[in-house]
Backbone as XML, in Angstrom:
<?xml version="1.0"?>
<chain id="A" units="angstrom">
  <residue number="1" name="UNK">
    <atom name="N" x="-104.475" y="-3.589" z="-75.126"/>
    <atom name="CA" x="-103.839" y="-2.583" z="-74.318"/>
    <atom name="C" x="-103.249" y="-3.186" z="-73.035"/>
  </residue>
  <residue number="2" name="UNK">
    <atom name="N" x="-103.807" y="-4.212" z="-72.287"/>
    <atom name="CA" x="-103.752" y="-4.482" z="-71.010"/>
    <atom name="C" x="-102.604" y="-5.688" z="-71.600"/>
  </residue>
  <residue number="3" name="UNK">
    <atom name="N" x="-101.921" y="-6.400" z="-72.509"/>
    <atom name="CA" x="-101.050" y="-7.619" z="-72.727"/>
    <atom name="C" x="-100.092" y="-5.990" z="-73.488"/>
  </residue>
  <residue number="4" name="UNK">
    <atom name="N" x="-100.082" y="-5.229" z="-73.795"/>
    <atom name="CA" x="-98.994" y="-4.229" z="-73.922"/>
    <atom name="C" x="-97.995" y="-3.921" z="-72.205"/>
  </residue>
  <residue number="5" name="UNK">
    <atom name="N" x="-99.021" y="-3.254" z="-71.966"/>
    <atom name="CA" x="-98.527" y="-3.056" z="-70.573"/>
    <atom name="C" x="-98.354" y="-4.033" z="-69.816"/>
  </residue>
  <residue number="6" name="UNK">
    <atom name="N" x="-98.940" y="-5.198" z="-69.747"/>
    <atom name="CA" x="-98.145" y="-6.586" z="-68.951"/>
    <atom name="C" x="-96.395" y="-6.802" z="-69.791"/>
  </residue>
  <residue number="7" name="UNK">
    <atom name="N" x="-96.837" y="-6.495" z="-71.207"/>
    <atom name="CA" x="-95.148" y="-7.148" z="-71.696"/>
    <atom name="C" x="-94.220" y="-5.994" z="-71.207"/>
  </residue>
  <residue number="8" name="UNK">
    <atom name="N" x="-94.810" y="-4.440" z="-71.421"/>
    <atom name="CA" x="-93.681" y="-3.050" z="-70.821"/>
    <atom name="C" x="-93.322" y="-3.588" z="-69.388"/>
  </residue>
  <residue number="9" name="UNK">
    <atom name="N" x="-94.352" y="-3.828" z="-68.468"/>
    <atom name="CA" x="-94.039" y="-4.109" z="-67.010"/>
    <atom name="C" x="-93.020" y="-4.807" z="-66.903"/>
  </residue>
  <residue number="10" name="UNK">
    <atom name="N" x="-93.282" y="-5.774" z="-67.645"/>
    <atom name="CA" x="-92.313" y="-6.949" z="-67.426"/>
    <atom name="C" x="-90.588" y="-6.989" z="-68.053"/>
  </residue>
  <residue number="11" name="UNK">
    <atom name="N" x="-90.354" y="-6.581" z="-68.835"/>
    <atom name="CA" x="-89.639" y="-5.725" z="-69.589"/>
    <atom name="C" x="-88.549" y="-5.015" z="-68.292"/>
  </residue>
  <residue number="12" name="UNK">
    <atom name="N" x="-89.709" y="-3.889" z="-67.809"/>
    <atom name="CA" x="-89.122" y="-2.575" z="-66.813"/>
    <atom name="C" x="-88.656" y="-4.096" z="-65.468"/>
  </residue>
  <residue number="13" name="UNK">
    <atom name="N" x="-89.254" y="-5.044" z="-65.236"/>
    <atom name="CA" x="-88.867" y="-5.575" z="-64.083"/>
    <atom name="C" x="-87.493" y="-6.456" z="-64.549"/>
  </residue>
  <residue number="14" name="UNK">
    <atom name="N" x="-87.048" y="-6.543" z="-65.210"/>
    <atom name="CA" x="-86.106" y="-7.579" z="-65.886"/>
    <atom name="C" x="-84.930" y="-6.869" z="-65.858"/>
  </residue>
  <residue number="15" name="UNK">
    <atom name="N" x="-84.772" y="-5.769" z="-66.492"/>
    <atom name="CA" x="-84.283" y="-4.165" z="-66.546"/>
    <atom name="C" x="-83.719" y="-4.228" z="-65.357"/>
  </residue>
  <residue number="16" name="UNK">
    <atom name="N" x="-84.731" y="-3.883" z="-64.237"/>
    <atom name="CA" x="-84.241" y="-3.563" z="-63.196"/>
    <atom name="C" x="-83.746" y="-4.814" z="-61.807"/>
  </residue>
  <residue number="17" name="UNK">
    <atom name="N" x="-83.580" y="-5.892" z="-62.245"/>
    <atom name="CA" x="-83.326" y="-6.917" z="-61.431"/>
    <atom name="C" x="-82.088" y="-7.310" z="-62.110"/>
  </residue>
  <residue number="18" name="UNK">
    <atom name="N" x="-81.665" y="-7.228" z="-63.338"/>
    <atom name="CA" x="-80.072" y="-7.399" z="-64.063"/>
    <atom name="C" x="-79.188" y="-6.490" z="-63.404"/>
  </residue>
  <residue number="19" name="UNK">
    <atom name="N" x="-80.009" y="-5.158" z="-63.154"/>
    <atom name="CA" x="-78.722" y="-3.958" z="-62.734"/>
    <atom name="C" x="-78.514" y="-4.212" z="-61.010"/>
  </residue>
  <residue number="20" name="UNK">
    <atom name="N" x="-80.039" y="-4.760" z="-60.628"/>
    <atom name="CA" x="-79.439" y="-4.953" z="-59.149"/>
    <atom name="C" x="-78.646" y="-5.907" z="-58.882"/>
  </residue>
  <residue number="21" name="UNK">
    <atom name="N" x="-78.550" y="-6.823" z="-59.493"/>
    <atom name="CA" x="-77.556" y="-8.619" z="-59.514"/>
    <atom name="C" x="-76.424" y="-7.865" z="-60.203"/>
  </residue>
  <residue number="22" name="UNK">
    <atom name="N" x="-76.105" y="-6.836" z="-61.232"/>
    <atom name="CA" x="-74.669" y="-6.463" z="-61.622"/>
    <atom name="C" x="-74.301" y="-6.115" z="-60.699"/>
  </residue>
  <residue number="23" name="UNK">
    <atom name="N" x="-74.519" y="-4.787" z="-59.177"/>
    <atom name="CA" x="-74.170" y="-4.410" z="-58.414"/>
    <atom name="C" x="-73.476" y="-4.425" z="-57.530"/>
  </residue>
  <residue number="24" name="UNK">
    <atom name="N" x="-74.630" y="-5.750" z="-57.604"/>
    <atom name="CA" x="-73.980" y="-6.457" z="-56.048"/>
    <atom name="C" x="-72.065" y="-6.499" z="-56.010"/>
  </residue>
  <residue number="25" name="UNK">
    <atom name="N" x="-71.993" y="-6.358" z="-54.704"/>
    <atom name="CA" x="-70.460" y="-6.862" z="-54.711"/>
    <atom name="C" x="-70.047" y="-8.534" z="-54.630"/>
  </residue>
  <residue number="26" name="UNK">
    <atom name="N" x="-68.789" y="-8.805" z="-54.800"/>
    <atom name="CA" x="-67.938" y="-10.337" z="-55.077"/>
    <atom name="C" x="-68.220" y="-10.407" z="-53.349"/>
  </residue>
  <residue number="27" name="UNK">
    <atom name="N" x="-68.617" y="-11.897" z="-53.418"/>
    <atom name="CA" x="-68.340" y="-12.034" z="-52.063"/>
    <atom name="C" x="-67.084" y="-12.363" z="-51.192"/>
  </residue>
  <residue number="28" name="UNK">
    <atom name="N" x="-66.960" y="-12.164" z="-50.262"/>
    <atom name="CA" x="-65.516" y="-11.992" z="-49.829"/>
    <atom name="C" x="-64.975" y="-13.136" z="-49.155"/>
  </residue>
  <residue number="29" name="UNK">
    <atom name="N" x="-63.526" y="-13.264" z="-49.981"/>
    <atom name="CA" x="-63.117" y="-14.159" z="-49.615"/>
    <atom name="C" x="-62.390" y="-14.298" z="-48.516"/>
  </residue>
  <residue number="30" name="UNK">
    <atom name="N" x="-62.522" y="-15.961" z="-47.811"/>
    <atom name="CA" x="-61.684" y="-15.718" z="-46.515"/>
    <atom name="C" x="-60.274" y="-15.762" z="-46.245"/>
  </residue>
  <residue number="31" name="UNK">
    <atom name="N" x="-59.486" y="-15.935" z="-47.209"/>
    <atom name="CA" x="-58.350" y="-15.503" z="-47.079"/>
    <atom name="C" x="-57.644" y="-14.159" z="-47.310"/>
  </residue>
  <residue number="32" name="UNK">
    <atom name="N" x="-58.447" y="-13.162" z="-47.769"/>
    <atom name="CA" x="-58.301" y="-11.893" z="-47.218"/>
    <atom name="C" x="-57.776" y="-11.041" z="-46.588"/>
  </residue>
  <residue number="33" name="UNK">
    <atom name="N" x="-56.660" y="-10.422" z="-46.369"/>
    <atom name="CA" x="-56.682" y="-9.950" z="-44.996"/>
    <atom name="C" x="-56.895" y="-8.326" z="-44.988"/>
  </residue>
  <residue number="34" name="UNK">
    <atom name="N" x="-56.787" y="-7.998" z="-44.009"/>
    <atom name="CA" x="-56.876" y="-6.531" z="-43.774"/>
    <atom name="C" x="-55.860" y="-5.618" z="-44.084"/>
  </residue>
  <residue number="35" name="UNK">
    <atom name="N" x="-55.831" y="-4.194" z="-44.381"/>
    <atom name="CA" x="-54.954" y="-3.597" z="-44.865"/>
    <atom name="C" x="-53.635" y="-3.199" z="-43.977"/>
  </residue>
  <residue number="36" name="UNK">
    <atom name="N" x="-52.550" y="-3.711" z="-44.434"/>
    <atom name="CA" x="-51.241" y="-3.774" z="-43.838"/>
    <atom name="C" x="-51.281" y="-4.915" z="-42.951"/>
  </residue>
  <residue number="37" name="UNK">
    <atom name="N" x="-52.029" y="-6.453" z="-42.853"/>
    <atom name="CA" x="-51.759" y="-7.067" z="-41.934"/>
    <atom name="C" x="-50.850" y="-8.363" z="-43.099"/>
  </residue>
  <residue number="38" name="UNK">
    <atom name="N" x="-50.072" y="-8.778" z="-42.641"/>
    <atom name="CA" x="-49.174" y="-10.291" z="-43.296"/>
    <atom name="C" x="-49.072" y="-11.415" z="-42.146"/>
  </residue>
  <residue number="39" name="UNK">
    <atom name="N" x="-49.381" y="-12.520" z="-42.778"/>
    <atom name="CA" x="-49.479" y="-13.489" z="-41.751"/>
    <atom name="C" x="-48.147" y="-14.128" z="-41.546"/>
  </residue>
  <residue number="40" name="UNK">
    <atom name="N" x="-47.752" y="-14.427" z="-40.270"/>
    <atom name="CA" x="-46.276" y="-15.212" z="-39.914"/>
    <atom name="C" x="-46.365" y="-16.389" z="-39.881"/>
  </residue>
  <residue number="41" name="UNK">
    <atom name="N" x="-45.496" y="-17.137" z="-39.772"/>
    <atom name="CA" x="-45.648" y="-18.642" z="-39.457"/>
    <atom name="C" x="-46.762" y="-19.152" z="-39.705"/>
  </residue>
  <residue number="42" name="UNK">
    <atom name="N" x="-47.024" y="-20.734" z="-39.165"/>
    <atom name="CA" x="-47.720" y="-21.331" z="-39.798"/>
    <atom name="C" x="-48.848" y="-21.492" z="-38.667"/>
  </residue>
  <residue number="43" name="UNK">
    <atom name="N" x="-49.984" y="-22.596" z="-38.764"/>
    <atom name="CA" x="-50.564" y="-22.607" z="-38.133"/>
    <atom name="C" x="-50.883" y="-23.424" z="-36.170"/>
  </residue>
  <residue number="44" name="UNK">
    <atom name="N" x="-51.485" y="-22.960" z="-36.195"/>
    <atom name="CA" x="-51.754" y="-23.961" z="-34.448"/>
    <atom name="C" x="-52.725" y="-23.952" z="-34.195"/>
  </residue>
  <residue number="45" name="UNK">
    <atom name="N" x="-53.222" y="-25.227" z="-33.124"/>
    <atom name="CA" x="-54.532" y="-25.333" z="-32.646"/>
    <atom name="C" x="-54.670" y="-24.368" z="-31.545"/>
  </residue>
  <residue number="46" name="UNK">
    <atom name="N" x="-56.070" y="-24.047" z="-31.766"/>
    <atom name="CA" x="-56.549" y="-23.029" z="-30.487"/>
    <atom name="C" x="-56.550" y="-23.705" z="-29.486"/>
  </residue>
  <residue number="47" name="UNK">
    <atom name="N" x="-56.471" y="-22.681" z="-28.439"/>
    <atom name="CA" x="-56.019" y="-23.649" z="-27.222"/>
    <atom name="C" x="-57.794" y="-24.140" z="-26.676"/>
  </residue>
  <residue number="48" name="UNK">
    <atom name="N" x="-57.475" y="-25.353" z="-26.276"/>
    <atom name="CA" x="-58.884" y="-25.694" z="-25.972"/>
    <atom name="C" x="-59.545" y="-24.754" z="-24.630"/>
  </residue>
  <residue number="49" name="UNK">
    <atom name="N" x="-60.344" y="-24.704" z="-25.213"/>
    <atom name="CA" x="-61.265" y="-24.400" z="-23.067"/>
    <atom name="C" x="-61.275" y="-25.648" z="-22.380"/>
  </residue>
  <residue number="50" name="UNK">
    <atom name="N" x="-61.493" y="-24.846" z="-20.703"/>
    <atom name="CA" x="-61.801" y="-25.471" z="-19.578"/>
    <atom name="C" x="-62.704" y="-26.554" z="-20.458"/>
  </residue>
  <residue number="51" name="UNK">
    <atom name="N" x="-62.914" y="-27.083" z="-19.571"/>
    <atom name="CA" x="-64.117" y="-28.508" z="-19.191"/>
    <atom name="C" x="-65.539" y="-28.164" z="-19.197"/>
  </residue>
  <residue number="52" name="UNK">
    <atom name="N" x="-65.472" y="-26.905" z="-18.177"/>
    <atom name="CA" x="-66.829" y="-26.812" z="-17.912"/>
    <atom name="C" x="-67.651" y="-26.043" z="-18.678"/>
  </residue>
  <residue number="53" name="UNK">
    <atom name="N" x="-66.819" y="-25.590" z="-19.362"/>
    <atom name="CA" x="-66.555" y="-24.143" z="-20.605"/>
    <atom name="C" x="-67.813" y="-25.185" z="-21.563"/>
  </residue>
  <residue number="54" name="UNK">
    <atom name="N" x="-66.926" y="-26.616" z="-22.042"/>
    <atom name="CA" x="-67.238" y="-27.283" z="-23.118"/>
    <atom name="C" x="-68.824" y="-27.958" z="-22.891"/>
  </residue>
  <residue number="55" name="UNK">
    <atom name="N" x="-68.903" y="-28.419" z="-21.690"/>
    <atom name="CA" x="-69.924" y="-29.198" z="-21.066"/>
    <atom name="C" x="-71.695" y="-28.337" z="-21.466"/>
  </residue>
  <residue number="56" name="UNK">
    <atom name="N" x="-71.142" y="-26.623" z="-21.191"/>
    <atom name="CA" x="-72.025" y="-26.132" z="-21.486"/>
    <atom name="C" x="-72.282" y="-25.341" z="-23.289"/>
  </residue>
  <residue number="57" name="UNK">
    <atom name="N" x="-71.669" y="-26.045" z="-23.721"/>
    <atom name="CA" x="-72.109" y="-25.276" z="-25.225"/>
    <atom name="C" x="-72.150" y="-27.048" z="-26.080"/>
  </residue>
  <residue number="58" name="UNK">
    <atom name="N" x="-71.581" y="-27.959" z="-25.448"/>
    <atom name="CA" x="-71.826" y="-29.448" z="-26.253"/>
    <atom name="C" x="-72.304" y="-30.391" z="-25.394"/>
  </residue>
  <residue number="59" name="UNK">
    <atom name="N" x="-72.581" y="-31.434" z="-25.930"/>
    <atom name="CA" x="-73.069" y="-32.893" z="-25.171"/>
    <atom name="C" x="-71.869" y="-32.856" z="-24.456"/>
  </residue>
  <residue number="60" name="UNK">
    <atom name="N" x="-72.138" y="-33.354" z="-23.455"/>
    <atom name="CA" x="-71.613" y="-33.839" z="-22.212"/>
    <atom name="C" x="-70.712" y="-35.425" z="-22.865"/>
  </residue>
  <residue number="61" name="UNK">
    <atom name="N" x="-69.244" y="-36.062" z="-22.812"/>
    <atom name="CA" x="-69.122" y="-37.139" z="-22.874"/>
    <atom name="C" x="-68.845" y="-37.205" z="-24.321"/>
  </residue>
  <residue number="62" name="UNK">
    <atom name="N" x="-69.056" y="-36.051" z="-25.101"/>
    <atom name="CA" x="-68.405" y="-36.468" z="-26.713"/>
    <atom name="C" x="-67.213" y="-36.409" z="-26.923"/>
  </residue>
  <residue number="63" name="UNK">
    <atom name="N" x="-66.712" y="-36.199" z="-27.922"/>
    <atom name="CA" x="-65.517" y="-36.726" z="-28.591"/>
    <atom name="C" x="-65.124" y="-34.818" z="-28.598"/>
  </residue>
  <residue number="64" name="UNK">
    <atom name="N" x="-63.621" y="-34.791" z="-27.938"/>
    <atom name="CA" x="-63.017" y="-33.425" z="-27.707"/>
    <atom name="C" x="-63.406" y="-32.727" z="-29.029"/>
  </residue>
  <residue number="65" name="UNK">
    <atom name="N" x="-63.418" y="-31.634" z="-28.190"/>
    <atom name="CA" x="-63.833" y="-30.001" z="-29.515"/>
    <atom name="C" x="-62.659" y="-29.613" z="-29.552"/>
  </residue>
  <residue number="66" name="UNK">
    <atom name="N" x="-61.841" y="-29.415" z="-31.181"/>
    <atom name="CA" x="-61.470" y="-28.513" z="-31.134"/>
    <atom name="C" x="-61.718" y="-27.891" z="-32.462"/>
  </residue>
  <residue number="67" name="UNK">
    <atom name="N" x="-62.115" y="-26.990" z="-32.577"/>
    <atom name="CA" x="-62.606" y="-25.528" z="-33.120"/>
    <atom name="C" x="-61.814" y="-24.943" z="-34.857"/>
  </residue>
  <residue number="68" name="UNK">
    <atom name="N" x="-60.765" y="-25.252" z="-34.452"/>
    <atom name="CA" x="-59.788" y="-25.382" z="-35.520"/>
    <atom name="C" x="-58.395" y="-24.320" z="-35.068"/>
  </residue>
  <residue number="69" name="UNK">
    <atom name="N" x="-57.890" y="-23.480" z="-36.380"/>
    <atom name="CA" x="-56.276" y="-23.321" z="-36.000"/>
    <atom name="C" x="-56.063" y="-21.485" z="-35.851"/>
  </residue>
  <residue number="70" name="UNK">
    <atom name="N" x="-55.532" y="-21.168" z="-34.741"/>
    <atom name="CA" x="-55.274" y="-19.898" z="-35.034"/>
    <atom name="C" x="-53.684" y="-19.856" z="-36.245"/>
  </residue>
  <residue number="71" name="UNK">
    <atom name="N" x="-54.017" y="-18.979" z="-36.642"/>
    <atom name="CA" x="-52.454" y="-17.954" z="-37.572"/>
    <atom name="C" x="-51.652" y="-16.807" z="-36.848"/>
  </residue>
  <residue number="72" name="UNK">
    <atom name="N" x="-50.567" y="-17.052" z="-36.496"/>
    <atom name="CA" x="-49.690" y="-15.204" z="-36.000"/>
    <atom name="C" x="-49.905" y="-14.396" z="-37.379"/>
  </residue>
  <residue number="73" name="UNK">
    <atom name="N" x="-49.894" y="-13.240" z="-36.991"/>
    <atom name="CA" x="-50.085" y="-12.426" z="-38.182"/>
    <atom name="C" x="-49.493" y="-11.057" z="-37.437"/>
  </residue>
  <residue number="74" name="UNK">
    <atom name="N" x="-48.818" y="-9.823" z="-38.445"/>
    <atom name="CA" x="-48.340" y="-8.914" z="-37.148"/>
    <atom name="C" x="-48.865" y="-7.981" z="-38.576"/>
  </residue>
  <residue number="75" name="UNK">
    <atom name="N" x="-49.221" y="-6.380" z="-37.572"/>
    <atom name="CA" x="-49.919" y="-5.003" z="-38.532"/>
    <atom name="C" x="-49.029" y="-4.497" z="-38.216"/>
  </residue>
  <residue number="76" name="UNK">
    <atom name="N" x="-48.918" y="-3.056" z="-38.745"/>
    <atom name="CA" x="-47.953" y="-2.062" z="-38.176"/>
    <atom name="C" x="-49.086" y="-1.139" z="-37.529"/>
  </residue>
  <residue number="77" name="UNK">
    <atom name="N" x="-48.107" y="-0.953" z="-36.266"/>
    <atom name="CA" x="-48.013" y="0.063" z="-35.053"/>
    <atom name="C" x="-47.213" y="1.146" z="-34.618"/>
  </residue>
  <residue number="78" name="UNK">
    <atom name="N" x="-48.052" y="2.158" z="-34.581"/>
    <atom name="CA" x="-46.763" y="3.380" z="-33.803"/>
    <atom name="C" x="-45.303" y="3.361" z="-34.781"/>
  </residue>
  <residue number="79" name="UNK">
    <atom name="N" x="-45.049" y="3.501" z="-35.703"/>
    <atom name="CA" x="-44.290" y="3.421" z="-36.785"/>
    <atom name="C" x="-43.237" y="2.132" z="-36.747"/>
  </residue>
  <residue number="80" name="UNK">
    <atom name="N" x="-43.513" y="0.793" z="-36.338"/>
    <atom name="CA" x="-42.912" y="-0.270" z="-36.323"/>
    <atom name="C" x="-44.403" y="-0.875" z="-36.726"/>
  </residue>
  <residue number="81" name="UNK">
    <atom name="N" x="-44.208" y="-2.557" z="-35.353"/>
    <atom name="CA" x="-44.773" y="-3.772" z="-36.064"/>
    <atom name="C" x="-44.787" y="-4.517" z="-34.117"/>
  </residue>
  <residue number="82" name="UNK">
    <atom name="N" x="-46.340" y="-4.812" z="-34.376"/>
    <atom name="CA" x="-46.808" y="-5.687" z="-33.321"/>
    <atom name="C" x="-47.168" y="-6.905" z="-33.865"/>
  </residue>
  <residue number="83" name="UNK">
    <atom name="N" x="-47.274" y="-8.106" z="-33.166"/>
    <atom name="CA" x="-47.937" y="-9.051" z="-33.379"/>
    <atom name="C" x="-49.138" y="-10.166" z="-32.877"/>
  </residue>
  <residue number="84" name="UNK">
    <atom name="N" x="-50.038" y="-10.541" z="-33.758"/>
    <atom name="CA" x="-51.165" y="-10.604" z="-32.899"/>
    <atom name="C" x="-51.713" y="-12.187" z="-33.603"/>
  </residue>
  <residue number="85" name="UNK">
    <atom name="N" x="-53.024" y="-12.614" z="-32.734"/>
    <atom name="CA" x="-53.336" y="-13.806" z="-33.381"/>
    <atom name="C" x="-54.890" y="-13.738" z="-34.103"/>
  </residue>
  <residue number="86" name="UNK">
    <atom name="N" x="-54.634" y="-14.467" z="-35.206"/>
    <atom name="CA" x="-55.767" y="-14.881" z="-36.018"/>
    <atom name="C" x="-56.756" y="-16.072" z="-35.738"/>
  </residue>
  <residue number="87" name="UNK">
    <atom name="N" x="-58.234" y="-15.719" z="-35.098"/>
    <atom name="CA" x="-59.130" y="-16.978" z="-34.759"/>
    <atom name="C" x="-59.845" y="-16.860" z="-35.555"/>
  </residue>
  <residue number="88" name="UNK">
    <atom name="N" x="-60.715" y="-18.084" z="-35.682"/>
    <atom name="CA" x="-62.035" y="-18.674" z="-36.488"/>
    <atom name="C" x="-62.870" y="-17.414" z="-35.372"/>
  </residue>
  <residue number="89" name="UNK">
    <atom name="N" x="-63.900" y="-17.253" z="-36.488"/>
    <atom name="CA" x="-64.945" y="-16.812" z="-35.467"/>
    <atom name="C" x="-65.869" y="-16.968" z="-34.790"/>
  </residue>
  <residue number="90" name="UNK">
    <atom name="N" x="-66.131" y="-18.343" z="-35.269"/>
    <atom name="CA" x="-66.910" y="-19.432" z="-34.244"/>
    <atom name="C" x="-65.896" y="-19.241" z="-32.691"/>
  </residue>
  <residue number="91" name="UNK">
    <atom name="N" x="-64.715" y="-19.485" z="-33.066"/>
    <atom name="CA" x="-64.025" y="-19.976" z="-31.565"/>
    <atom name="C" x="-64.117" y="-18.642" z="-31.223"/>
  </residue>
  <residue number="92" name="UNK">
    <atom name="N" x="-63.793" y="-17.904" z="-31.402"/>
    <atom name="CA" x="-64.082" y="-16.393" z="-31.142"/>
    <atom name="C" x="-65.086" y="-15.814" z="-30.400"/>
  </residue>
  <residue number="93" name="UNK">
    <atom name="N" x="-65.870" y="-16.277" z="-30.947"/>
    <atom name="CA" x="-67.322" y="-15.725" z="-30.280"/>
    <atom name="C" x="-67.487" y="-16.764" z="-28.882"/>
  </residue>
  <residue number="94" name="UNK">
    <atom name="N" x="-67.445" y="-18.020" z="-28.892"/>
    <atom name="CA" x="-67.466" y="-19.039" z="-28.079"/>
    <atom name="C" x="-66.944" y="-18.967" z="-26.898"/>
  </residue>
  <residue number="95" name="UNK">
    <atom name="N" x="-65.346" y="-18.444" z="-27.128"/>
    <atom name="CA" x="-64.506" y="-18.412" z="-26.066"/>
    <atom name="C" x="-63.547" y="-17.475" z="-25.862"/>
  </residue>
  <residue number="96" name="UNK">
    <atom name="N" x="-63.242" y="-16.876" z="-27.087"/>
    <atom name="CA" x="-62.151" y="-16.021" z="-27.334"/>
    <atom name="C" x="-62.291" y="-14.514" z="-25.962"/>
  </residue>
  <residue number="97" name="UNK">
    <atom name="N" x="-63.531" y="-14.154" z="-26.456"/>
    <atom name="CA" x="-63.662" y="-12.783" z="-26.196"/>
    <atom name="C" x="-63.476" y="-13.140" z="-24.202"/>
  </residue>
  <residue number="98" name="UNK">
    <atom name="N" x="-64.108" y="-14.140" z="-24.213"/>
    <atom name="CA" x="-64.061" y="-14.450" z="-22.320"/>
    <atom name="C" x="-62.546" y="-14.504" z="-21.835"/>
  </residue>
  <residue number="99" name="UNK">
    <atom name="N" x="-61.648" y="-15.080" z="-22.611"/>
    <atom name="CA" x="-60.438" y="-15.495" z="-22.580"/>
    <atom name="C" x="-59.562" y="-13.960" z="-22.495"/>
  </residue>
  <residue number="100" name="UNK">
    <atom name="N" x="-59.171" y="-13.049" z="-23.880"/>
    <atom name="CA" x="-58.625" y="-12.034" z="-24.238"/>
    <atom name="C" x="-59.163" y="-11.021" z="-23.571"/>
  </residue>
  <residue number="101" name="UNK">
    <atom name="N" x="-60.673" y="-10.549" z="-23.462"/>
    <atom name="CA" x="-61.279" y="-9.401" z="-23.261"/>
    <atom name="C" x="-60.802" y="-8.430" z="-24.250"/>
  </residue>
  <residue number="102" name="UNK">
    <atom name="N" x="-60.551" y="-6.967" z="-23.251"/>
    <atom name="CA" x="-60.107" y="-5.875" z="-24.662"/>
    <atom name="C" x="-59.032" y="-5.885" z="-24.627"/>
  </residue>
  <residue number="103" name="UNK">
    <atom name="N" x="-58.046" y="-6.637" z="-23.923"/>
    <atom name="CA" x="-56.681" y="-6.660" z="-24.372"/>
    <atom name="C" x="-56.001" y="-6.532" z="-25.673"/>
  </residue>
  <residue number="104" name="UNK">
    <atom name="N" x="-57.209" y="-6.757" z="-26.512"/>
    <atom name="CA" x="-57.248" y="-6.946" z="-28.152"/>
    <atom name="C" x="-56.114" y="-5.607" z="-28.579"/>
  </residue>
  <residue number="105" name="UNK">
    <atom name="N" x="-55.052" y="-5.516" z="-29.116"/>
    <atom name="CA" x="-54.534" y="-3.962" z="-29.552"/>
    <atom name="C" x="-55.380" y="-4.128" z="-31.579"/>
  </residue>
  <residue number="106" name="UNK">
    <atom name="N" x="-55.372" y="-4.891" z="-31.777"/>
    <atom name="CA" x="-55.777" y="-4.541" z="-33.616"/>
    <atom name="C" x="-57.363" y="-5.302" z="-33.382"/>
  </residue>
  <residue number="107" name="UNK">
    <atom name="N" x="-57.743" y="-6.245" z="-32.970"/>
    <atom name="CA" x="-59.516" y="-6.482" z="-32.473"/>
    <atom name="C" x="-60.038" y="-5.691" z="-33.676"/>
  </residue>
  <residue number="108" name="UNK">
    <atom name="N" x="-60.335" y="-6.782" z="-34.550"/>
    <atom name="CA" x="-60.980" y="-6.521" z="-36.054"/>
    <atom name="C" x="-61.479" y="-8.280" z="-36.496"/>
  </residue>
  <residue number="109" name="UNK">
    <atom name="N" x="-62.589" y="-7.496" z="-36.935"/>
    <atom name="CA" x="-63.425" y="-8.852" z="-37.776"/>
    <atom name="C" x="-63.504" y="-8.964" z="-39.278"/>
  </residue>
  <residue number="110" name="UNK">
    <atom name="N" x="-62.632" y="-9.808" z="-39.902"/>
    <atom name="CA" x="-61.935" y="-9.692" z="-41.656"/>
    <atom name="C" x="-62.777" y="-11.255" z="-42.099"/>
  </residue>
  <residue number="111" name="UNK">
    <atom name="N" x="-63.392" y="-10.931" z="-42.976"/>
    <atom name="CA" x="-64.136" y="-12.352" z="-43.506"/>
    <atom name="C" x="-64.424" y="-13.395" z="-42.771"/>
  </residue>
  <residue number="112" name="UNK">
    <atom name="N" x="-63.628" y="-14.599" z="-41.957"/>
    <atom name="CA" x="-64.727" y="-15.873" z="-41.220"/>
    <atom name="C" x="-63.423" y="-15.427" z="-39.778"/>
  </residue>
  <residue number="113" name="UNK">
    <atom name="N" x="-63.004" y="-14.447" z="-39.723"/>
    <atom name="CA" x="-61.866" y="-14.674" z="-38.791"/>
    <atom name="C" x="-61.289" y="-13.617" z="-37.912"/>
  </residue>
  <residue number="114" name="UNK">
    <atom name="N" x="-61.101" y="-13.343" z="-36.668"/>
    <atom name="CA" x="-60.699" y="-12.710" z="-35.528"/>
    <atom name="C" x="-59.816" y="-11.865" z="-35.472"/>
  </residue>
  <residue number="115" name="UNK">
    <atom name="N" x="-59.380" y="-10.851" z="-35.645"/>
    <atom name="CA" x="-57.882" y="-10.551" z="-35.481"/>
    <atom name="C" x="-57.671" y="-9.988" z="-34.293"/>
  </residue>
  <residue number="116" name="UNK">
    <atom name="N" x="-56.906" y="-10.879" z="-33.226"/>
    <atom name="CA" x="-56.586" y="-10.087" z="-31.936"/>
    <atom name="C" x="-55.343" y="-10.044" z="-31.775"/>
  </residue>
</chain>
């Protein structure tokens, strides 16, 4: 009786760990973008920070940070088209937000990346 109900248990747990792993969603990719945004031109380096900016988030005396590349990208607005820039969200979090503040008009977070 007791190797019945160990094999049903086991059975019911198998059952129910296939349907939770079907569920799940695709993970998202980072080239992605958000709805109605198209990216322009090509890419550029973020502009570096101050000195003192760097001194306090890395070793002192290393080899320059830079973070990697923003993208222009423009959404539609008010029945036209603004344009705005795409950061990593490392640099983002780091420096961005000190830099921009809420000046942000579209300020959205889309897979590894910034949209201000």
């Amino acid at each position: 009786m007791i190797k019945r109900s160990i094999l049903v248990l086991l059975l019911v747990l198998m059952a129910v760990l296939s349907f939770a792993h079907a569920d799940d969603a695709a993970p998202a990719n980072l080239e992605d973008l958000p709805p109605g945004v198209s990216l322009v031109g090509g890419q550029e380096p973020v502009p570096v920070a101050r000195k003192e900016q760097l001194d306090e988030q890395f070793v002192p005396g290393g080899p320059a940070f830079v973070p990697g590349f923003r993208q222009r990208f423009r959404f539609p607005w008010s029945g036209g088209f603004r344009y705005g820039w795409r950061f990593p969200i490392g640099y983002w979090n780091a420096f961005g937000r000190n830099i921009f503040g809420p000046s942000c008009l579209f300020a959205r977070q889309w897979g590894g990346f910034w949209y201000c």
